[in-house]
N, C-alpha and C positions, 0 to 999 in steps of 0.2 A: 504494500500500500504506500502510497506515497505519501510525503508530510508535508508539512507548513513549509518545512528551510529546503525540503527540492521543488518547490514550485519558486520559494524566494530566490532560490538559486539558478533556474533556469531564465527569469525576470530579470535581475543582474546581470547575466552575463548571454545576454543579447544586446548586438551591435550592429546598429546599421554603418555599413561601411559605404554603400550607395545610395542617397536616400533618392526618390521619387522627383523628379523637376517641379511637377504638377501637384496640385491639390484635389480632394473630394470633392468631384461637380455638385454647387447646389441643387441645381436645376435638372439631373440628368444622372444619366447612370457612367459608372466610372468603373475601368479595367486595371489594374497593376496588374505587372508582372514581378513574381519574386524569386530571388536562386537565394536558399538558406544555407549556409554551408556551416558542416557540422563537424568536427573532429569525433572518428569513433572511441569510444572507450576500451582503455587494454588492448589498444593497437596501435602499433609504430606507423605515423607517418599513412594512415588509411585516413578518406575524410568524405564524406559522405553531399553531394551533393543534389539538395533538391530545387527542382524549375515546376515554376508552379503560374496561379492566376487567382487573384481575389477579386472578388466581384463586388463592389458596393451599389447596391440601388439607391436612387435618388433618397437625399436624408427628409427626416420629416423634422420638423416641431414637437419634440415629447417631454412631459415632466419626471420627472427621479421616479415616479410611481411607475411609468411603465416603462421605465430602462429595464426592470425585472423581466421584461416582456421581450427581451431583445433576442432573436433565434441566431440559432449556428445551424450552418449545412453543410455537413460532409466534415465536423471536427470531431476529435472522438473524448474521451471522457478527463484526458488533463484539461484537453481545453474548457470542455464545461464547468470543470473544478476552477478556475481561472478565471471565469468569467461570474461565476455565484461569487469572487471575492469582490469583485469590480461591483456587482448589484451589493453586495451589504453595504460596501462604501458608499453607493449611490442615495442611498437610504438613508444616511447620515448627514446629507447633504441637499439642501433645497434650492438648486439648479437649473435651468435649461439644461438640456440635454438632447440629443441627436439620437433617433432609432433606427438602425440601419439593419437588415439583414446580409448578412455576409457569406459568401461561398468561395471556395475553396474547390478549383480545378484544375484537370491537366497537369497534375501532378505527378513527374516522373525522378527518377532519382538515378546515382550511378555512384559507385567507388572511386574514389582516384586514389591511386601509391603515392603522396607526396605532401610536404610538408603542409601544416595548415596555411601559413603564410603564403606560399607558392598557389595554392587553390585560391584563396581568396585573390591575390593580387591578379590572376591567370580570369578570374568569373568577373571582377571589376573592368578589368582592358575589356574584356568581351562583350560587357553591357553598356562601354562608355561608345566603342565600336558600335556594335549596332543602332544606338541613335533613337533608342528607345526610350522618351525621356520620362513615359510612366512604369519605369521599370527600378529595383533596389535589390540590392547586395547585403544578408543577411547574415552576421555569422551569430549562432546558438549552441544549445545543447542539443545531441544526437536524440535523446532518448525524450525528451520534452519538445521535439522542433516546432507541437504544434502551438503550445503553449510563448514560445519565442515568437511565431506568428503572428500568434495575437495580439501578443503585447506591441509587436510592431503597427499593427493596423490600427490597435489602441490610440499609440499618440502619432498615427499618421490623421484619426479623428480628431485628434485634440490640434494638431500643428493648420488642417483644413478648419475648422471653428470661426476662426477670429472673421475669417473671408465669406465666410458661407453666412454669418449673423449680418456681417455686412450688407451680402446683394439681398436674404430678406426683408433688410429694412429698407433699402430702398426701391423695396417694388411695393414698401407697405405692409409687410406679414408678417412685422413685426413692432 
């Protein structure tokens, strides 16, 4: 079973090394792409590379009450464990807040033989190359990668906010 300090642990030590160009469309639905790269455990120089797609649909207007209401698709039970901590906090706190259903696709993964450093810096040139500017460079933990996901998409919500409170106010809707 897992604990408080490996979920604390997987939260810490997630690092975006590429972050996204772009923000959370208010208005519209928004694609990322992400490569989490993960050093295996009890292996020399093995690092686990995942290419993946998150999906955020257009955000809504919601209160702390129904952030409780916020679904996962296609995450499995760290992530849910992760996200019940985000709702207790939510609850503590009397906020705007953004409800976004999130998915999680086209997830493929591969081994590479070689340093963690070398993988990251190798998936960074390759995503700065392709020109993909809603795309990011994640490195985590192996065994939590999806819980480091989340936490990514977490404050890629928090970092889109300030923009997104903006163009509702000026179209009034808020």
């Amino acid at each position: 079973m897992w604990s408080e300090d490996n979920f604390q642990y997987a939260i810490e030590n997630t690092t975006v090394i590429l972050a996204p160009q772009g923000r959370i469309a208010t208005f519209g639905h928004t694609n990322f792409r992400f490569y989490l790269v993960s050093e295996l455990m009890d292996r020399a120089n093995q690092v686990r590379v995942r290419d993946g797609r998150i999906h955020a649909e257009r955000p809504q207007i919601l209160t702390a009450d129904h952030v409780s209401r916020l679904l996962l698709e296609g995450f499995g039970e760290k992530a849910e464990r992760y996200l019940e901590q985000l709702r207790e906090r939510a609850q503590k706190i009397a906020v705007l807040r953004y409800g976004f259903q999130f998915r999680k696709t086209d997830v493929t993964e591969r081994t590479v033989h070689d340093s963690l450093a070398s993988v990251i810096e190798q998936t960074k040139t390759q995503v700065e190359r392709s020109e993909e500017p809603l795309s990011a460079v994640i490195q985590g933990v192996d065994d939590a990668w999806e819980v480091c996901l989340l936490k990514f998409t977490i404050d890629l919500i928090e970092k889109s906010s300030g923009g997104n409170v903006g163009d509702f106010r000026r179209r009034g809707l808020m």
